[in-house]
N, C-alpha and C positions, 0 to 999 in steps of 0.2 A: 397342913401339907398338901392335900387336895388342891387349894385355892390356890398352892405359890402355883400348882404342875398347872393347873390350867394356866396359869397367867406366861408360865414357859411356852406351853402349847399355843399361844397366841400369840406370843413374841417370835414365834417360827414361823406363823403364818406369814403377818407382816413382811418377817423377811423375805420369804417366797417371792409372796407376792412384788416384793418392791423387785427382789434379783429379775423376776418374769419380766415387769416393766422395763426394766433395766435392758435386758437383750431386746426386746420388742423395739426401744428406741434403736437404739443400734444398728438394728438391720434395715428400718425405715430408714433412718440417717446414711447408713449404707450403700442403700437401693436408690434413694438420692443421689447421693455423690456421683454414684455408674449413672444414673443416667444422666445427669447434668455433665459428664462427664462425654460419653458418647451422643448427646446431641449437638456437644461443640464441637467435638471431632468430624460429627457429619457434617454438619450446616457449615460450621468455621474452616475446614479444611479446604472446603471446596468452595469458600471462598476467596480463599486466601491462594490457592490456584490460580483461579480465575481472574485476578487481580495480576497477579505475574505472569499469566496468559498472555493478558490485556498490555501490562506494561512492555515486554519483549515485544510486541508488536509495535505499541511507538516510538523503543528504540529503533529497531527496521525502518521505521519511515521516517525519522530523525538522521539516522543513516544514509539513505537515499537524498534526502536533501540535501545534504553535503555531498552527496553522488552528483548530483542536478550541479549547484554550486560549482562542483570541479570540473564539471561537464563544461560551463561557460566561462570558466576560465580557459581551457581549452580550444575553444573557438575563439576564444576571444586572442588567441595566441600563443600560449603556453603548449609547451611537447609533450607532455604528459602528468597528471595526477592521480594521485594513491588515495584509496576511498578504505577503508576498516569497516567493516559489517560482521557485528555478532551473530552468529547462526541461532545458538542456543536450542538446540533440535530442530532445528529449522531447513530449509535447501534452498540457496540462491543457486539459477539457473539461466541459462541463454536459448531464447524460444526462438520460433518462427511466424511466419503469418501476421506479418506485418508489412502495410505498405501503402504508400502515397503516389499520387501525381498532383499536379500543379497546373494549371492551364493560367497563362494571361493574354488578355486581349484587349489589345490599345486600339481605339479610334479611329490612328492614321497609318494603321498596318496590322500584317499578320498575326497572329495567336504565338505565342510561343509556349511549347509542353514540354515536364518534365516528367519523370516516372524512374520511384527507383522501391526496394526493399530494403526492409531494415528487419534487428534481431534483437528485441528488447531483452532487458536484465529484470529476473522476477524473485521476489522472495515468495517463497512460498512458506506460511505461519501454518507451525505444528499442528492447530487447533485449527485449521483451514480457513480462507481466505485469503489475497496475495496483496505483495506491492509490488508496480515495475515503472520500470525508468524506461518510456517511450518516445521518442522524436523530441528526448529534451524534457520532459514533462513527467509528474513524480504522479502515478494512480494508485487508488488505494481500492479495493474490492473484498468487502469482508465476508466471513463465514455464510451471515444471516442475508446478504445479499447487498446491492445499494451502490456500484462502484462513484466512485468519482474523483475527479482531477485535481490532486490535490497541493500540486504546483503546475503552473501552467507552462507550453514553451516558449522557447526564445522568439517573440511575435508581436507584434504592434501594426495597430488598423487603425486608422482613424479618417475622417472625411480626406484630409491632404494626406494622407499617405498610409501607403503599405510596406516594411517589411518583415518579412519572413524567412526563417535560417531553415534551410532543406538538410537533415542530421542523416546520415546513410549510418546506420550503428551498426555494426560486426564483431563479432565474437569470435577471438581464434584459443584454440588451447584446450582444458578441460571444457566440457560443456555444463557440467554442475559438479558444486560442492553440499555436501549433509552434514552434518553433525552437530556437534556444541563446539566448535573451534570458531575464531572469528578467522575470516579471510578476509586477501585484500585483494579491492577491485583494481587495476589497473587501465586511467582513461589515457589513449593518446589518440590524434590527431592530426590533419594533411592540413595545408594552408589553403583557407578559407578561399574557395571562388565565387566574384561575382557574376552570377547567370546571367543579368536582369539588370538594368537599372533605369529609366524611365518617367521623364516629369514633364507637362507643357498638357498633356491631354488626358482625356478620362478614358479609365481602365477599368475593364469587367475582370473579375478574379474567379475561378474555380476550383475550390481544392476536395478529392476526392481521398478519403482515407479507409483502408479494410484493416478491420480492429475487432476483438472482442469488446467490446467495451463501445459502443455506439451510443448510446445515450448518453454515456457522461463526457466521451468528445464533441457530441452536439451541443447541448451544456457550454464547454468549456467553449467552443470557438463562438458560439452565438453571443456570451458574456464579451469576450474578446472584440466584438467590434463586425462579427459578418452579416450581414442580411437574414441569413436563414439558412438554416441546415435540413435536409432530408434526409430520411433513412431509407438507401437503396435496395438493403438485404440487412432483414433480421438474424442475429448470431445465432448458434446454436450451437450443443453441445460438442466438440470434436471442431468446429468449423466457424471462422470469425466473422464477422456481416463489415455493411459499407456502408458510408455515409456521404453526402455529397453537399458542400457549405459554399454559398456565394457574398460575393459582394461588389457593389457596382459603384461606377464615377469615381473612383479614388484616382485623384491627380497626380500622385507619385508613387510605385513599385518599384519595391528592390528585392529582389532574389538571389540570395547569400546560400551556399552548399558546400558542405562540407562532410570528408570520410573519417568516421570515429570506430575506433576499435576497441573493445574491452575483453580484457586477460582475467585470469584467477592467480592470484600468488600465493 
């Protein structure tokens, strides 16, 4: 009798000890789970943000592009085009502190100047950063900094010729939209006047632009075909800098100008 009770008494142990094992895995397997659990929630969530950040932001400029698009359809003739842009916490907006002048100077006569303002369209991305539709031309300027021109304007240089479309853009109506609704832009348009038109002799060009965005329109007009861009005034926070781009001997300028206006619907 002794002998069976020990061998009970150690058949209880066993069991203990296996049930102890038993919950020991469990909770290890547990404390697992939580944490493989909440380290995808960290790392994975905010990725997956950041990813839909990122992608609403090239819808906007996907958007704009067809902004631009309808913009030269516009000049190109058309009374007006309807543009859709998803906000998605976003704000499309209508700025200020824009603006050009023009100088051409022909060989067998006077200079002729133009000078006008414009009022670009800007999305501004929830997670900061903008695009805007400026003199024609689609800019992109992200959070981390770096802007650049990421359609260029209505403009052609080359040694026989220059033209150039002068975009006067105005804003009437609300001045910005917010939310997660998509609005719609509305482009319309006055018939195209030629300023300029000019071929048999060599022409010095000057075009003077005040822009946030200076470096990436030197950039873009120096790619374009101009001699050489300066920066007249560095931008700065509150307040837009200038830049001043030439090009010389071009045998034929045209200077095309047109008044564009852009609504909210």
């Amino acid at each position: 009798m002794r002998v069976g009770g020990e061998r009970s008494e150690s058949r209880r142990g066993r069991e203990r000890d296996r049930a102890v094992s038993e919950t020991i895995s469990f909770v290890l397997v547990f404390s697992l789970v939580i944490a493989s659990v909440g380290t995808v929630y960290a790392v994975g969530v905010s990725e997956l943000e950041a990813t839909r950040d990122a992608e609403r932001v090239e819808n906007a400029q996907r958007a704009f592009d067809v902004l631009a698009d309808n913009l030269r359809d516009v000049i190109g003739g058309a009374p007006s085009r309807g543009t859709e842009v998803k906000l998605a916490d976003a704000t499309v907006r209508s700025t200020e502190g824009a603006a050009m002048n023009v100088t051409v100077d022909p060989a067998d006569g006077p200079p002729q100047f133009w000078a006008f303002s414009s009022s670009p369209l800007v999305y501004d991305a929830a997670t900061g950063g903008e695009i805007r539709l400026s003199h024609g031309a689609v800019l992109r300027d992200s959070d981390r900094g770096g802007a650049s021109v990421v359609r260029g304007p209505p403009l052609v240089v080359d040694d026989d010729r220059m033209h150039i479309t002068l975009i006067r853009q105005e804003h009437v109506g609300t001045a910005a939209v917010g939310g997660s609704q998509t609005v719609r832009i509305r482009t319309a348009g006055s018939r195209t006047r030629r300023f300029y038109d000019d071929a048999g002799v060599a022409h010095d060009v000057r075009l003077n632009l005040t822009t946030p965005y200076t470096d990436a329109w030197a950039r873009q007009y120096e790619s374009a075909g101009f001699d050489d861009c300066d920066t007249v005034t560095e931008p700065s926070p509150g307040s837009p800098g200038r830049i001043s781009c030439t090009v010389s001997d071009v045998d034929r300028v045209t200077v095309v100008w047109i008044r564009v206006t852009t609504s909210f619907e």
